[in-house]
N, C-alpha and C positions, 0 to 999 in steps of 0.2 A: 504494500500500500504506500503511496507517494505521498508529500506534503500535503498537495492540495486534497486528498483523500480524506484527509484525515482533520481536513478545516470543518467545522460543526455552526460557523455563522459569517457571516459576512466580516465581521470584525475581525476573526481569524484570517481570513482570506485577506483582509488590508494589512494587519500586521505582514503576513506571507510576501505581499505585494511592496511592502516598504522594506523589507530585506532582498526583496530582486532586483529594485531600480537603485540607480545611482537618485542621489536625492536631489537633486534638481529636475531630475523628471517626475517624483513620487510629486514632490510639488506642487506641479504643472497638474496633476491627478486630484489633488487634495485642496489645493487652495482655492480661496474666495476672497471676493473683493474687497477691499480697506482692512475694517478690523472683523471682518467673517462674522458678524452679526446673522444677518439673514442665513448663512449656514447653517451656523449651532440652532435656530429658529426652525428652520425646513426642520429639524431633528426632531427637535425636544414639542412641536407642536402635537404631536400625536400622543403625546402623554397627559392633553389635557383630555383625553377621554377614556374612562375604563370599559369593561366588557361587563354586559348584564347576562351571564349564564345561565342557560335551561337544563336542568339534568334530568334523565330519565330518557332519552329520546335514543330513539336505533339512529346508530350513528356508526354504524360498523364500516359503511361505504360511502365515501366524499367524494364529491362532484364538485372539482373546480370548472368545469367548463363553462365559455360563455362565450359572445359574439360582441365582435370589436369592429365596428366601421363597415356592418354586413355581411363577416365572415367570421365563419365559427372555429375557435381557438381552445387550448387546452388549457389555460387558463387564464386571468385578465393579466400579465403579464407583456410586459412593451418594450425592447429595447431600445433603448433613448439614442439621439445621434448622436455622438460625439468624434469631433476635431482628430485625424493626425492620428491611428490609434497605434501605427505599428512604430509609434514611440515609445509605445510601452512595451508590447512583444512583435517580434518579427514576422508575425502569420498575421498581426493588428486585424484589419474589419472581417477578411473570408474568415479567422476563427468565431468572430462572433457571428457573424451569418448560420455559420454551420450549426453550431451549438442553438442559436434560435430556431434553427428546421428541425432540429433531432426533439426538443421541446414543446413543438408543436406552437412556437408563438411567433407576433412578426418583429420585425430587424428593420432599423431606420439607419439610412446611410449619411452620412453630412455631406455637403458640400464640397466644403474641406478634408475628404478622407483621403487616404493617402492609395486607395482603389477606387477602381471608374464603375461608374453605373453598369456598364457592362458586363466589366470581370464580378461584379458578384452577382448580377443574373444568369454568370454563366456556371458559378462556382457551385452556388446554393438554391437547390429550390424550391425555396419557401417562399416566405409570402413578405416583402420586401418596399417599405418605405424612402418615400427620396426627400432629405429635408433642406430647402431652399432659403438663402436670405435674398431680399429685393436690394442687386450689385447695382453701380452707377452706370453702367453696363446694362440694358433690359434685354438687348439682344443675347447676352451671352444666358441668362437668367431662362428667356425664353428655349433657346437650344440645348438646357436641361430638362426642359420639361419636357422637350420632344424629344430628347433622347431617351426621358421614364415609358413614354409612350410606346416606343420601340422594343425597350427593352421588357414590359410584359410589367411594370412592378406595380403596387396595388393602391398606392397613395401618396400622396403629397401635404409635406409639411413644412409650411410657410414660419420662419422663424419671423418677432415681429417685435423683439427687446432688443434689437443691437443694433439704437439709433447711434450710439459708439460703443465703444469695449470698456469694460469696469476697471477698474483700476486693481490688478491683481498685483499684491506688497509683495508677496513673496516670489514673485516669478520677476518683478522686476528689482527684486537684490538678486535672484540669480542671473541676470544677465539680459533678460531677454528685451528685444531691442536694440542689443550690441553685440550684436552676430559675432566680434572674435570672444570678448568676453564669455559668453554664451559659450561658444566653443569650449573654452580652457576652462569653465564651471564644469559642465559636463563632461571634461575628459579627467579630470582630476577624480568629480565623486563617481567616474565607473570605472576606476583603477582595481576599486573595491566589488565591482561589479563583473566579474569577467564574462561570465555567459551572458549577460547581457550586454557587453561592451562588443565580445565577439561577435554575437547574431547581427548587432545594430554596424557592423562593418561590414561583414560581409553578406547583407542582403540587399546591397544597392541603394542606391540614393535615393533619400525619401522625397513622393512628388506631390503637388497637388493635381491628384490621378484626374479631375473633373474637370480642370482648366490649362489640363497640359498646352491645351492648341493656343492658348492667350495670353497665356504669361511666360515674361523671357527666361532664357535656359531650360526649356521642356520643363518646367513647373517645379525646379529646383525647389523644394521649401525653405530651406537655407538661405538660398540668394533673392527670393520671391514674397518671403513673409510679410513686410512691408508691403511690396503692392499688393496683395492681398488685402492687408488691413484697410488701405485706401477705397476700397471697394464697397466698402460699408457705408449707406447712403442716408442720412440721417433725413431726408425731405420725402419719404415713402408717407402715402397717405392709405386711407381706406381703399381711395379709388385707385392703389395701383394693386392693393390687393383684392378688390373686386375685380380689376385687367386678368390677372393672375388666376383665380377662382373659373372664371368664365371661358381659359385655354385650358381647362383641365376637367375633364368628362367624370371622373371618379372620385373617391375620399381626398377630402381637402381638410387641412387641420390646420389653425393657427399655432403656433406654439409660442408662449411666452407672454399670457392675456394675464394680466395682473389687478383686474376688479369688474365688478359688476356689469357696468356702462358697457365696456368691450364685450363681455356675453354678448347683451341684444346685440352689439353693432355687426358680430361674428354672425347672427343667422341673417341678417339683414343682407349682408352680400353672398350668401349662401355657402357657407364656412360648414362644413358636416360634421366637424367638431373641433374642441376645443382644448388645449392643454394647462391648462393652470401653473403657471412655474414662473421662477424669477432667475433660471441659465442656473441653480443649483448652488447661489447664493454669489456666481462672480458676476455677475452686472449691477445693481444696483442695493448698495447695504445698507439697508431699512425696509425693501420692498416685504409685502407679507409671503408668509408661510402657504404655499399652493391649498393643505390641508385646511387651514383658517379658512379660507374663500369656498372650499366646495359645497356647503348644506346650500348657499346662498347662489353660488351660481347654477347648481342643478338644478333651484326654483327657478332661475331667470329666461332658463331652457328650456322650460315647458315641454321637454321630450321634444326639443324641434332639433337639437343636436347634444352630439354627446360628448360629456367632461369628463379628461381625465388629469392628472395629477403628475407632480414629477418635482423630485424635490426630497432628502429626507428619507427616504425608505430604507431601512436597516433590515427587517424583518418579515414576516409573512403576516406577523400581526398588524403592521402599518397597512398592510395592503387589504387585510381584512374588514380595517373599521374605514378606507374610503370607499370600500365597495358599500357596506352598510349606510356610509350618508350621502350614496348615489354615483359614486364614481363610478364611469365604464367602463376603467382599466388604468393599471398605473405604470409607468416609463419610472424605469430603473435605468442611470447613470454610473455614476462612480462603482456600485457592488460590480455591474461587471464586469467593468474595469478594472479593479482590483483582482477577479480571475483570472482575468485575459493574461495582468502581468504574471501574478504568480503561475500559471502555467497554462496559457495559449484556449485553445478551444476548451480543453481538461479543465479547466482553470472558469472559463465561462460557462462551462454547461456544470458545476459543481456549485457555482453560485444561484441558477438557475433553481437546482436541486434542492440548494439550502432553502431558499424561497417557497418551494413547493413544499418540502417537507414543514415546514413551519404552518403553510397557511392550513393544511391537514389537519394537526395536533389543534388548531387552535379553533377548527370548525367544529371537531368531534369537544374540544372542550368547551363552547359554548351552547352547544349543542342544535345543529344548525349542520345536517347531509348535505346542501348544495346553495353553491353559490348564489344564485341567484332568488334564495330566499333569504338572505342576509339584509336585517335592515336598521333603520336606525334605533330601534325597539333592543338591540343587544349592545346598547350602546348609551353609555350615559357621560354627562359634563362631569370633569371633577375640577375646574375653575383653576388648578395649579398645571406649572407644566414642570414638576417632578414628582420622583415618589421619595 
């Protein structure tokens, strides 16, 4: 049995994941913007509600299954986009594709992934999200979306919090911004990292796989990260993601609605749904906890689209009480990123695992066979957010 075998929570799996990377990547993984307020907040918000248990109930067989965006999944389980992955492990997004198809849930690709829409419709055949920010660029924005169309994937997720980048402290004492700096940070703390230092040399220079064709040096990320950032267009309004919405025939999701107001305005241009999230505490520190907002935004949606969460999820028990106050499914970030690092797809589908195993234990203990009879009845305020 390997390390990551024998990891029993997600916590296990990040400690794992902070002994593999050099720590300026662990970093890059872990931090949040200014003083990581909204971080520790995504966290500790789910603590302001306990569970109201039923016992007595045949509960011998759980049913996590449910239906995400019109398509029915093994459980409400979402893999979040995230930036750049095969910085952490050298297999970076096809291992989490993979591990999403073998679990039966969908995979969202970033923009910024260091594989193209292509190779992982070729790689993995699952059910496969593309999540878009609106570039200063429309045209190049538009020939992603017609390239998801091509490629068969199942939805589209309009990122819509990065009118600029949050100010992350810890990534910029490590370097980043000062490309040699940056360099000699990360070659110093992966002295200590050898398998990781090794794989990350000899697997080729990392690109941005989805704008190779536009950005100088075949999409260098190194030499290109700046104009990249530049590309982040702060004068995006509703109407250019009503533009957007309207070139896209299938699931369309906002990601990064951070109050009420935006619910309506999200069915208004016919958004299919919605992601509740604040980028997992690095864009804006104070913004609220995804969990705080959902009893109120699943009122505001009137069943006209469907909210899900992202932000915060340690456990299976988090995932349990948004489903009970209406959520349709929750995007998990960092846990499985912290797989990925500590050991590749192994690594991603063991966090998947822990997640499953958890929301099991925790249905048969509330007593409550299937998911979709979970509701806010097993669920009560306790006004603090510790124990």
């Amino acid at each position: 049995m390997g390390a990551v075998d024998r990891c029993n929570s997600i916590e296990e799996l990040n400690r794992l994941a902070k002994k593999s990377l050099p720590g300026v990547i662990y970093d890059y993984i872990e931090g949040g913007a200014e003083d990581e307020i909204t971080m520790e907040r995504n966290r500790t918000s789910f603590l302001d509600y306990e569970f109201v248990p039923r016992v007595l109930r045949d509960v011998k067989d759980i049913n996590l299954k449910t239906s995400m965006q019109g398509r029915n999944y093994a459980m409400p389980l979402f893999l979040a986009p995230t930036g750049m992955s095969r910085l952490f492990h050298y297999k970076g997004e096809p291992a989490a594709a993979n591990a999403a198809e073998k679990n039966g849930i969908p995979y969202a690709l970033s923009t910024v992934g260091t594989t193209s829409i292509e190779d992982i419709a070729k790689i993995s055949g699952g059910s496969h999200f593309f999540q878009i920010y609106v570039w200063q660029s429309r045209e190049l924005v538009y020939e992603l979306i017609n390239r998801c169309k091509k490629a068969g994937y199942s939805g589209i997720i309009l990122a819509v919090d990065c009118a600029s980048l949050g100010k992350w402290e810890r990534d910029l004492r490590n370097g980043h911004g000062r490309p040699l700096e940056m360099k000699i940070k990360t070659a110093l703390s992966g002295i200590t990292r050898f398998r990781w230092a090794f794989r990350f040399l000899t697997s080729g220079k990392l690109r941005m796989a989805n704008m190779a064709d536009h950005l100088p040096y075949g999409g260098d990320m190194e030499k290109t990260i700046d104009k990249v950032n530049e590309q982040f267009d702060a004068s995006v309004t509703w109407e250019d993601a009503r533009k957007l919405r309207d070139s896209w025939d299938g699931p369309f999701l906002l990601k990064g609605v951070q109050c009420i107001e935006d619910c309506k305005k999200a069915i208004e241009i016919g958004a299919t749904g919605v992601v509740l999230s604040n980028h997992g505490g690095r864009q804006l520190d104070g913004a609220p906890p995804a969990f705080d907002l959902l009893p109120e935004a699943v009122s505001a949606a009137k069943d006209q689209l469907e909210i899900y969460i992202d932000g915060g999820i340690r456990r299976g028990s988090d995932v349990i009480k948004a489903m009970a106050l209406g959520a349709a499914g929750c995007m998990i970030g960092r846990p499985y990123l912290y797989g990925l690092a500590a050991g590749g797809e192994k690594g991603v589908n063991r966090s998947v695992e822990i997640l499953e195993e958890e929301m099991v234990r925790v249905m048969q203990l509330i007593g409550c066979d299937a998911i979709h009879k979970v509701d806010a009845g097993y669920l009560r305020k306790t006004g603090c957010n510790h124990y």
